[in-house]
C-alpha positions in Angstrom: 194.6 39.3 36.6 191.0 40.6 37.1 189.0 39.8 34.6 188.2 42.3 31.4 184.7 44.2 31.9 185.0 44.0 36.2 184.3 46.8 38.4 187.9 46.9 38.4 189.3 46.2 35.2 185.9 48.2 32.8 186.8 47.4 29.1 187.5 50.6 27.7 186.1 52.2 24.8 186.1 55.1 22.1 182.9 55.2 19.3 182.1 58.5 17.4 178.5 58.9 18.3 176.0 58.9 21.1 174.0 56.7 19.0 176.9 53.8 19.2 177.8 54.5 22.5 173.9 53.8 23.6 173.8 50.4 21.7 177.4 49.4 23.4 176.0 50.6 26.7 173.0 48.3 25.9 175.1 45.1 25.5 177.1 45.7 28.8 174.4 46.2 30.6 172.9 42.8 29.1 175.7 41.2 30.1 177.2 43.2 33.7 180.0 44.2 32.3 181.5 47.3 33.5 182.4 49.9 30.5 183.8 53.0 30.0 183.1 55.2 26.7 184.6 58.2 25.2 182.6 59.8 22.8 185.0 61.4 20.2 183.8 62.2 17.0 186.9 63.2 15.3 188.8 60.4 16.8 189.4 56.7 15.3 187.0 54.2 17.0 188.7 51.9 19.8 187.1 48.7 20.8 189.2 45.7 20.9 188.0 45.5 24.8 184.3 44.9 23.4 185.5 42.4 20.9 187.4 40.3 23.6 184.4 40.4 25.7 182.1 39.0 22.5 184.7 36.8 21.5 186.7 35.0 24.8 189.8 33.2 23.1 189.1 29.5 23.8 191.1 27.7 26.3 193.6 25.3 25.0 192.7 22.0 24.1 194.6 19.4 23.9 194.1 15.9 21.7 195.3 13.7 24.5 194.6 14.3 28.0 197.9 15.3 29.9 199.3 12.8 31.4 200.7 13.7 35.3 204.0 12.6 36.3 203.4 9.7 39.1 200.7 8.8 36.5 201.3 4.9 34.8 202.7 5.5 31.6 200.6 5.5 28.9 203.0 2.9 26.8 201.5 0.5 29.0 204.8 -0.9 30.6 203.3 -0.7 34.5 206.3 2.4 35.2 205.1 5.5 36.6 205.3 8.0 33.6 208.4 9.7 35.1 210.4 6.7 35.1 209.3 5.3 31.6 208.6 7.9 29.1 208.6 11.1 30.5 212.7 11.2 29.1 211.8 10.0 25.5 208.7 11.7 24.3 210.2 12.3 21.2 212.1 9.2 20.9 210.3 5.6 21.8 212.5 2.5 23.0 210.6 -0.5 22.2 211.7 -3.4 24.3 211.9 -7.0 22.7 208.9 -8.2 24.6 206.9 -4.9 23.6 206.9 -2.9 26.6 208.4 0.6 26.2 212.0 2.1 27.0 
């Protein structure tokens, strides 16, 4: 998907006055984004497009790094992830000499 405020994907945007429009026009320029605003005075204000462009949801993160499938398996039992774990995330098999499933 192109990203929001591109030449071709403008964030879209309805204020009531010339006065708001200017100072919106002011940040995109600030920051090249592409905008188009519709001044309507006797319409409700639109700009959830501006606020995603202030505001960029964070990426994911995740507490442990991701762990691939040929990777060793982080139980430490020298087996590829795939072959050890990968089947029992939610249940562990402790083995008698401490190594995992």
């Amino acid at each position: 998907m192109t990203r929001l405020g591109s030449h071709k994907n403008p964030a879209i945007l309805r204020v009531q006055s010339q006065e708001k429009a200017q100072e919106i026009l002011t940040i995109c320029d600030e920051n090249n984004w592409q905008v188009i605003i519709d001044i309507a005075p006797d319409k409700p204000e639109i700009t959830s497009d501006l606020d995603k462009l202030l505001h960029p949801s964070m990426p994911v993160q995740y507490e442990q790094p991701k762990v691939g499938r040929n990777d060793a398996c982080f139980c430490g039992s020298g087996k590829k992830y795939k072959k050890c774990c990968l089947n029992h995330e939610h249940e562990h098999h402790h083995h008698h000499d401490g190594t995992c499933c």
